[in-house]
C-alpha positions as MATLAB code, in Angstrom:
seq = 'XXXXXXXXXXXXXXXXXXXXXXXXXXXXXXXXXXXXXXXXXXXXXXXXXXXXXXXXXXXXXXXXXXXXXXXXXXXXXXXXXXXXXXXXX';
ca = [
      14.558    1.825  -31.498;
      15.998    4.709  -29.230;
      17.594    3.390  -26.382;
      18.333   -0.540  -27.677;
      18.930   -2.367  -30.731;
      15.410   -4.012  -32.489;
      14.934   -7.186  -31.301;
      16.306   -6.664  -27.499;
      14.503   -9.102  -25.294;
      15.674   -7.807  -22.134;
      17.246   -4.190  -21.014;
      17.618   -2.316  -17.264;
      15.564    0.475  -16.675;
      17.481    2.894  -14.646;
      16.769    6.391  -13.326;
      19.601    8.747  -12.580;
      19.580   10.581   -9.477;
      21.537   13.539  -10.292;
      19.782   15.018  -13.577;
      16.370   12.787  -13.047;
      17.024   11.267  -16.529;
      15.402    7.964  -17.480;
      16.899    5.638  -19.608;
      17.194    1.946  -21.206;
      20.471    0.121  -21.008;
      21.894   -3.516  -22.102;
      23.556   -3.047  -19.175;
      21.755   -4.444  -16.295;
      23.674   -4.121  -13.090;
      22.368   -2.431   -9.726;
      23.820    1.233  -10.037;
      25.534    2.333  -13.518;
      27.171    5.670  -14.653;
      24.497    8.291  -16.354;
      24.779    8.267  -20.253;
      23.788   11.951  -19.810;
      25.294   13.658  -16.927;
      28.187   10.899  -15.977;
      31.700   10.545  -16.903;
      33.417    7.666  -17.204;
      36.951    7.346  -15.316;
      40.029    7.521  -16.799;
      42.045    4.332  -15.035;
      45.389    5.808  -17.120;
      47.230    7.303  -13.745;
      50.293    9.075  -13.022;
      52.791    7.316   -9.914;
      51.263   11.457   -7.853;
      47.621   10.891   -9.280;
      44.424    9.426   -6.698;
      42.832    6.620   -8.524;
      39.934    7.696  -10.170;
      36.449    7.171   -8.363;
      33.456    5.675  -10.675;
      29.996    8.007   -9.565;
      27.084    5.400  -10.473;
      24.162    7.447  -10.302;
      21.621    6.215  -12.254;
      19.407    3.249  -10.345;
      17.963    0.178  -11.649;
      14.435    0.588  -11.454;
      13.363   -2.348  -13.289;
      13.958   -5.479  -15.908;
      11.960   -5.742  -18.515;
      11.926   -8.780  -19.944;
      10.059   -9.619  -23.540;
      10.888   -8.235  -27.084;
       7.371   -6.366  -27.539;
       7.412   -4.880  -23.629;
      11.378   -3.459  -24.651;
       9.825   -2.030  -27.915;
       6.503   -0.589  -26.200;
       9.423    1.235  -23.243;
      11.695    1.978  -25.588;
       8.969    4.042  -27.763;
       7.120    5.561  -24.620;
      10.602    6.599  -23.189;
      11.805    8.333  -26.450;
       8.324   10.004  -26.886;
       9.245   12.828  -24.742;
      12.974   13.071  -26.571;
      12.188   12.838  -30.234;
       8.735   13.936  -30.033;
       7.627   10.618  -32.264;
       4.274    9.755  -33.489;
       1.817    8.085  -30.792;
       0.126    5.805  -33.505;
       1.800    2.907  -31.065;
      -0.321    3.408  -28.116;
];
């Protein structure tokens, strides 16, 4: 699959507010950083440096739960991406 491993039974769907991307994660927390437009921190600061701040844009939209409805997301998500086949559907 695109977004998760084969045989995922459950994944966060999250929407990022800053580019508008949508995405599937492992990850399933309230808020997490974009994969496309965020950065992760770097914690490794200096005794004159501000401690880094972690922008969580991308909302969790929904769980889905089930290894064909992951597979069936994951494929319609990716559609637009890789421009794959629509024999699925």
């Amino acid at each position: 699959m695109y977004y998760v491993p084969d045989g995922t039974m459950m994944c966060g769907f999250y929407e990022c507010e800053d580019c508008d991307n949508r995405f599937l994660s492992l990850q399933i927390a309230p808020r997490l950083i974009c994969p496309y437009c965020g950065e992760a921190p770097d914690m490794e600061v200096g005794p004159d440096d501000e401690m880094p701040v972690a922008h969580e844009a991308a909302k969790l939209l929904d769980v889905i739960e089930g290894e064909e409805e992951v597979e069936k997301m994951d494929a319609l998500l990716s559609l637009a991406i890789t421009g794959g086949d629509y024999d699925w559907l």
